[in-house]
TORRO-509366 format. One record per residue (C-alpha): residue in three letters; chain; z, x negated, y negated. Coordinates in pm, whole numbers, plus 50000, padded with zeros to 5 digits. Layout:
BEGIN
+-----+---+-------+-------+-------+
:   r : c :    up :  east : north :
+-----+---+-------+-------+-------+
: ALA : A :     Z :     X :     Y :
...
+-----+---+-------+-------+-------+
***
This chain:
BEGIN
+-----+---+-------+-------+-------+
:   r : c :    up :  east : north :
+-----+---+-------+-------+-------+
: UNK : A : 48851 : 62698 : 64619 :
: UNK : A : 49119 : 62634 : 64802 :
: UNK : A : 49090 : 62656 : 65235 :
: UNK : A : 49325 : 62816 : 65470 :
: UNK : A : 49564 : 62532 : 65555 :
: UNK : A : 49600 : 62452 : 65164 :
: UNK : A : 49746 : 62830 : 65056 :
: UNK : A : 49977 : 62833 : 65294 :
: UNK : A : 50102 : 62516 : 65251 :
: UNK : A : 50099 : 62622 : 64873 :
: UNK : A : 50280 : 62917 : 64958 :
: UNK : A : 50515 : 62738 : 65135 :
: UNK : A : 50642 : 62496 : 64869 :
: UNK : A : 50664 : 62768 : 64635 :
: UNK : A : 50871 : 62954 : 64861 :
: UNK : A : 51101 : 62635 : 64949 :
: UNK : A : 51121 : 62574 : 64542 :
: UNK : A : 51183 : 62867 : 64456 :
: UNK : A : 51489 : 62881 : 64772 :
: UNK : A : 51657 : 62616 : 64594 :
: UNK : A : 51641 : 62681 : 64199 :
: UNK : A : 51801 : 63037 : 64354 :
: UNK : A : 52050 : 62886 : 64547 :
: UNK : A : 52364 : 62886 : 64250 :
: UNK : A : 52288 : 63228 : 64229 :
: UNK : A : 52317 : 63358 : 64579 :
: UNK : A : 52694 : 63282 : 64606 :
: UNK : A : 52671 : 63272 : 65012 :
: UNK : A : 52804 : 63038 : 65220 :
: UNK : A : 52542 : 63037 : 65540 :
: UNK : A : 52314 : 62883 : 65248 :
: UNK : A : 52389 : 62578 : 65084 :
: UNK : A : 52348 : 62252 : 65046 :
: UNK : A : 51955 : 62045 : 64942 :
: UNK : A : 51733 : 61855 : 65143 :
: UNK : A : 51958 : 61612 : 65212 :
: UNK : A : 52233 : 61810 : 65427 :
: UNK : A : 52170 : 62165 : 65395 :
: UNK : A : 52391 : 62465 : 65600 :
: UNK : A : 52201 : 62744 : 65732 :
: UNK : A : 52466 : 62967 : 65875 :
: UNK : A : 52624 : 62772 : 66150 :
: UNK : A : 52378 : 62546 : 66176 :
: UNK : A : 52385 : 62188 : 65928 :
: UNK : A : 52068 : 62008 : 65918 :
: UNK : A : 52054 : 61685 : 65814 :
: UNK : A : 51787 : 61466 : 65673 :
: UNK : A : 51742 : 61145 : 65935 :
: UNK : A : 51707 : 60867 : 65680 :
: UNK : A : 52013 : 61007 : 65500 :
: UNK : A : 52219 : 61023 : 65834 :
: UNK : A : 52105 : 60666 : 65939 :
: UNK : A : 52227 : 60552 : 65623 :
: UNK : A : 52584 : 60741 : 65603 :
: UNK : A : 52597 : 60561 : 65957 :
: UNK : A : 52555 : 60212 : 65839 :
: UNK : A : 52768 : 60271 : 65529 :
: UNK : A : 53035 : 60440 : 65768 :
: UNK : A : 53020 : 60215 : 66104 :
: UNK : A : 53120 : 60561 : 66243 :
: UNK : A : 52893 : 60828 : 66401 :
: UNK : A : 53019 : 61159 : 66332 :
: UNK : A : 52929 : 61458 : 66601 :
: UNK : A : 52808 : 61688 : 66300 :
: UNK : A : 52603 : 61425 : 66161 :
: UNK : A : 52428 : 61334 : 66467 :
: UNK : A : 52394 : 61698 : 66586 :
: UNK : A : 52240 : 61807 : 66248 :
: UNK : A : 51961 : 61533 : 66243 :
: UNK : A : 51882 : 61608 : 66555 :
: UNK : A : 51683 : 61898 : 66506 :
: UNK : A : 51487 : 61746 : 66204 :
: UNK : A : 51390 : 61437 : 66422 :
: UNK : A : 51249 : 61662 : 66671 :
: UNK : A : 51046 : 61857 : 66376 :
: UNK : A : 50910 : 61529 : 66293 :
: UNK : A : 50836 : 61416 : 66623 :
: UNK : A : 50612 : 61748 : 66699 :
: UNK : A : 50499 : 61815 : 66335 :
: UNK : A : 50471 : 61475 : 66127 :
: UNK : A : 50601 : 61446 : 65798 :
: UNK : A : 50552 : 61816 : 65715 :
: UNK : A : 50902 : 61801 : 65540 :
: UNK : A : 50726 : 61545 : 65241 :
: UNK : A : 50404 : 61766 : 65233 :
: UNK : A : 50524 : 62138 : 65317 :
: UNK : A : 50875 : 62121 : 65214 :
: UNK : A : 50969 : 61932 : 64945 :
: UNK : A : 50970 : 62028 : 64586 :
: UNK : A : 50978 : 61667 : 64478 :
: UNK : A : 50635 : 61652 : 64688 :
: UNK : A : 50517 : 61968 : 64535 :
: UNK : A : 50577 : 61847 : 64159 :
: UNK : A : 50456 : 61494 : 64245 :
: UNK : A : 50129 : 61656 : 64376 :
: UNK : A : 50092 : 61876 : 64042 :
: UNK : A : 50142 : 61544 : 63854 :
: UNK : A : 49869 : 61362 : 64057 :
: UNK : A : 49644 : 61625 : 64019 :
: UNK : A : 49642 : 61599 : 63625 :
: UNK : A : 49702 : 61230 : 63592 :
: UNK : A : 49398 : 61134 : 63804 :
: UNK : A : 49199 : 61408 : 63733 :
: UNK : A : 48959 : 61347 : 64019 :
: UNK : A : 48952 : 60993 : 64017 :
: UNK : A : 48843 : 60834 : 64341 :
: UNK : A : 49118 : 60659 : 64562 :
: UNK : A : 49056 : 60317 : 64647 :
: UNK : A : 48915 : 60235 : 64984 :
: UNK : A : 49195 : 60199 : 65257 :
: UNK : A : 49434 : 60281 : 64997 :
: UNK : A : 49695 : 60383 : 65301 :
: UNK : A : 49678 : 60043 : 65382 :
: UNK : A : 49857 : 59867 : 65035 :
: UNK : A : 50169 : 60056 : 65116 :
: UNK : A : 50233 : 60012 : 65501 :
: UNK : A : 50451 : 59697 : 65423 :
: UNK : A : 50626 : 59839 : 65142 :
: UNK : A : 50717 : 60158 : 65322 :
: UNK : A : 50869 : 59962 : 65556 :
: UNK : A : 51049 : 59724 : 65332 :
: UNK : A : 51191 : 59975 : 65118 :
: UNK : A : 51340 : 60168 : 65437 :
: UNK : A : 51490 : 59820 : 65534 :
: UNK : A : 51640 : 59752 : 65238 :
: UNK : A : 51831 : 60086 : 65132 :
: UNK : A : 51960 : 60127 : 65478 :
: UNK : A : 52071 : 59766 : 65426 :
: UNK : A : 52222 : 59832 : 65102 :
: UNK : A : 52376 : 60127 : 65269 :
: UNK : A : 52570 : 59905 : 65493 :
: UNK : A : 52659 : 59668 : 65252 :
: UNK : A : 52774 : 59866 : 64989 :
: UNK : A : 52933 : 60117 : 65204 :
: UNK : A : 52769 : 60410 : 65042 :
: UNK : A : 52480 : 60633 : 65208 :
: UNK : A : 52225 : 60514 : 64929 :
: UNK : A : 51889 : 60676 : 65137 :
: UNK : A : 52098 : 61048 : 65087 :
: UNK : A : 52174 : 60971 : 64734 :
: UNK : A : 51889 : 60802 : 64586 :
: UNK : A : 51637 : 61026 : 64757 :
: UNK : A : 51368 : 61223 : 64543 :
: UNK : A : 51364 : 61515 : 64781 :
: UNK : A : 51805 : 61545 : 64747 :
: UNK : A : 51790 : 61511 : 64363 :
: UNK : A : 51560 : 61771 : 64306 :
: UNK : A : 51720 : 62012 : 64509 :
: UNK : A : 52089 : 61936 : 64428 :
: UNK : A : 52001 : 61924 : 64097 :
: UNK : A : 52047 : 62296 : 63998 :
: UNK : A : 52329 : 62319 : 64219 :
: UNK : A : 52516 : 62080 : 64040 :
: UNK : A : 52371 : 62153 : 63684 :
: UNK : A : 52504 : 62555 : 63775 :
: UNK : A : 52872 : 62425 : 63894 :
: UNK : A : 52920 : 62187 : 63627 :
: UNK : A : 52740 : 62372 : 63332 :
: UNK : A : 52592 : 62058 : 63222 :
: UNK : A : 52278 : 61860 : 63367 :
: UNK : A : 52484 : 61512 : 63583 :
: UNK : A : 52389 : 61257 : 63394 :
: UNK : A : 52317 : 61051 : 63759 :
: UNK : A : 52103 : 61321 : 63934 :
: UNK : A : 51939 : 61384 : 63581 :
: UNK : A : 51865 : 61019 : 63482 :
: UNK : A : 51740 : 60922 : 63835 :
: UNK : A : 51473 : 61177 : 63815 :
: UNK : A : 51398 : 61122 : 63463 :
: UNK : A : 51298 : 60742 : 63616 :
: UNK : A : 51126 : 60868 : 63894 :
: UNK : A : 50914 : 61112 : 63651 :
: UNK : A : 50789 : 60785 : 63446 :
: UNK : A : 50723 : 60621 : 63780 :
: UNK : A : 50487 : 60930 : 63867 :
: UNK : A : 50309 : 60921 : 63502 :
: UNK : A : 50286 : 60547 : 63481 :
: UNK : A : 50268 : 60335 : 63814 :
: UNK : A : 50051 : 60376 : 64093 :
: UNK : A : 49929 : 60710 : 64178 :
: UNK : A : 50216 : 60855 : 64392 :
: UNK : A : 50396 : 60529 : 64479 :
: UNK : A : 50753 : 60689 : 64522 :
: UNK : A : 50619 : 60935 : 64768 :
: UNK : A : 50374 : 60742 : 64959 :
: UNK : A : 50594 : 60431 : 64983 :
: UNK : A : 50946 : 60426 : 64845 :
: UNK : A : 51138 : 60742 : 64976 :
: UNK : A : 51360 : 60659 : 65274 :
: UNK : A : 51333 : 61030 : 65348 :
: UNK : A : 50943 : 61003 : 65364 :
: UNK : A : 50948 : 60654 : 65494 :
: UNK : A : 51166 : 60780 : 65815 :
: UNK : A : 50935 : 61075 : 65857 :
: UNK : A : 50654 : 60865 : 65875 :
: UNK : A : 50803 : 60606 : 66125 :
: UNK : A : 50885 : 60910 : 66301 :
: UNK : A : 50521 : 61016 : 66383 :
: UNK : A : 50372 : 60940 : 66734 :
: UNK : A : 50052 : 60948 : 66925 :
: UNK : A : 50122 : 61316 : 67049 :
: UNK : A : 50235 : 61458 : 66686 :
: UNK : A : 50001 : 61709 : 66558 :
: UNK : A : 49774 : 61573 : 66352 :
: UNK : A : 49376 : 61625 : 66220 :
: UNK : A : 49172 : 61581 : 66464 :
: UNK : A : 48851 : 61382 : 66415 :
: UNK : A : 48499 : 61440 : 66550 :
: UNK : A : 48269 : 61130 : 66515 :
: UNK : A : 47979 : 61313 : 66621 :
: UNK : A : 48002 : 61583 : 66369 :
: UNK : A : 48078 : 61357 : 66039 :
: UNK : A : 47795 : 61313 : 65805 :
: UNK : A : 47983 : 61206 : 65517 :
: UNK : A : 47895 : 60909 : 65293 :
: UNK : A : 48183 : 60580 : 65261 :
: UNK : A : 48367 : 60863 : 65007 :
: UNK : A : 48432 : 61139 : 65216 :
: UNK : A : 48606 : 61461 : 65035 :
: UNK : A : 48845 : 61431 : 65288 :
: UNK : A : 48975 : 61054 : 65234 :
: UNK : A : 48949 : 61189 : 64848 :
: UNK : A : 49096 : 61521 : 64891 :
: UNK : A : 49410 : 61365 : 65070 :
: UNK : A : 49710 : 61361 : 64881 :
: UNK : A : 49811 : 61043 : 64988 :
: UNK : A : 49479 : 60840 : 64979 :
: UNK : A : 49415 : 60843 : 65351 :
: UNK : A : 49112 : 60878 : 65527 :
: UNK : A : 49187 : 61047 : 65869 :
: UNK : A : 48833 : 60874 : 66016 :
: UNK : A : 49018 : 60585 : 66073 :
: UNK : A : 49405 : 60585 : 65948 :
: UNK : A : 49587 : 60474 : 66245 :
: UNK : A : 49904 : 60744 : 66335 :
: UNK : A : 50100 : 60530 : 66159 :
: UNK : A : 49968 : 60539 : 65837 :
: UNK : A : 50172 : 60823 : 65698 :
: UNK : A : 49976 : 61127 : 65761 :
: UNK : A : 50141 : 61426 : 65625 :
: UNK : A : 49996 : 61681 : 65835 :
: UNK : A : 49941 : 61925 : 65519 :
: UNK : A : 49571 : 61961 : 65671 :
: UNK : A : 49412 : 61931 : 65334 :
: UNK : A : 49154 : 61667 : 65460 :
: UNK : A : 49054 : 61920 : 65717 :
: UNK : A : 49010 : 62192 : 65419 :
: UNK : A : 48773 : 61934 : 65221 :
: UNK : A : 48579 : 61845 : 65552 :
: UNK : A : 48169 : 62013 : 65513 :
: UNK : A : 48077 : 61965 : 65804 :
: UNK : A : 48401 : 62071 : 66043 :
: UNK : A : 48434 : 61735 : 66166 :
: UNK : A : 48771 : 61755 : 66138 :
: UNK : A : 49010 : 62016 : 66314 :
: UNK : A : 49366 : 62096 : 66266 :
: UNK : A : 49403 : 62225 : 66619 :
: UNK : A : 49519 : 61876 : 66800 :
: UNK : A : 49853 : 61757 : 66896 :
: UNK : A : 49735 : 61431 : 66959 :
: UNK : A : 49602 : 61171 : 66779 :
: UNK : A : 49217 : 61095 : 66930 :
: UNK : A : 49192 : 60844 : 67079 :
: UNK : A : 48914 : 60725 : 66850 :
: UNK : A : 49121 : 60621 : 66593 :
: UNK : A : 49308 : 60295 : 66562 :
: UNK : A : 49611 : 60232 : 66695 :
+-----+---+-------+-------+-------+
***
């Protein structure tokens, strides 16, 4: 059954899915946009990987652009990644995926740890690309902006795009056939900035050595969506902050009350 931080979070994703299949039918201009660069009345937020890389493709820094990533850098700074794990459809469909694909299959031990490199590298290299190609390729190659600009665009042009369409068609047989959750956990510059933005003082599980009693397979290193054990991940490991290891924990060693990383666990 599922614990109190895992319905919400549920019910949040539904909610944020369900915002932007709707949005071609609301017809409203204070609401537009996907998770890339979306307008909420007045105010445009923009996703900080995608900004970064319209910067580098630009060499200009446009006012609106750095005003509207402001505010998501801050919710990552305070939060964690809560816009991959709370947010994001292409999270929420990845996660259904997972969920029958491994069909409880153990992760490996200090799985978190295979994809800090290529996190990083990946980041590296489409911001590069961004700059040498001229073209903001973390906005436009980002799970998370094709499939929530994909109904837009399927609505306005009464046809699925063939780029937006194909893209996630790939991404779908990267889900079913590579490793479990590789795109998400390693190779979107949206999640890959949101995890670079995390910092000692983001809120985060907070672990209680005293209080574990779990075996080398805790449910909570195996109940993560990502593959990380919170006993020892380091703050830099990706943590979502979707609280689902703190759900799985038996013995409450584990609390989602913190804003700081303990300072039991490695740096």
């Amino acid at each position: 059954m599922a614990g109190r931080w895992s319905r919400w979070r549920r019910a949040t994703q539904v909610i944020a899915a369900l915002v932007y299949v709707g949005l071609p039918f609301v017809g409203e201009p204070w609401l537009a946009g996907s998770l890339a660069a979306l307008r909420v009345g007045r105010v445009d937020l923009v996703e900080p990987a995608g900004a970064l890389s319209a910067v580098l493709a630009s060499g200009a820094i446009p006012r609106a652009l750095l005003l509207g990533s402001l505010p998501v850098v801050a919710l990552g700074l305070l939060l964690g990644p809560v816009y991959c794990s709370w947010i994001c459809p292409w999270g929420f469909l990845s996660e259904g995926i997972d969920r029958l694909r491994a069909r409880g299959a153990r992760w490996p031990d200090r799985a978190w740890e295979a994809v800090r490199r290529p996190r990083v590298v990946a980041l590296v290299l489409v911001l590069f690309s961004s700059a040498l190609l001229g073209a903001p390729l973390a906005a436009l190659l980002a799970p998370p902006r094709l499939v929530t600009a994909l109904p837009v665009e399927a609505w306005s042009g009464r046809v699925v795009p063939w780029f937006t369409g194909g893209l996630l068609l790939a991404f779908l047989g990267l889900e079913l056939l590579g490793p479990r959750r590789l795109l998400c956990r390693a190779l979107c510059p949206a999640g890959a900035m949101a995890a670079v933005l995390r910092r000692r003082f983001t809120w985060s599980p907070r672990f209680f050595a005293n209080q574990c009693r779990c075996p080398d397979a805790p449910a909570c290193h195996q109940g993560c969506p990502w593959g990380i054990d919170p006993r020892v991940a380091s703050f830099r490991d990706g943590c979502t902050s979707c609280m689902a290891c703190v759900d799985r924990c038996p013995p409450g060693a584990l609390s989602g009350r913190s804003r700081a990383y303990p300072r039991g666990l490695q740096a």
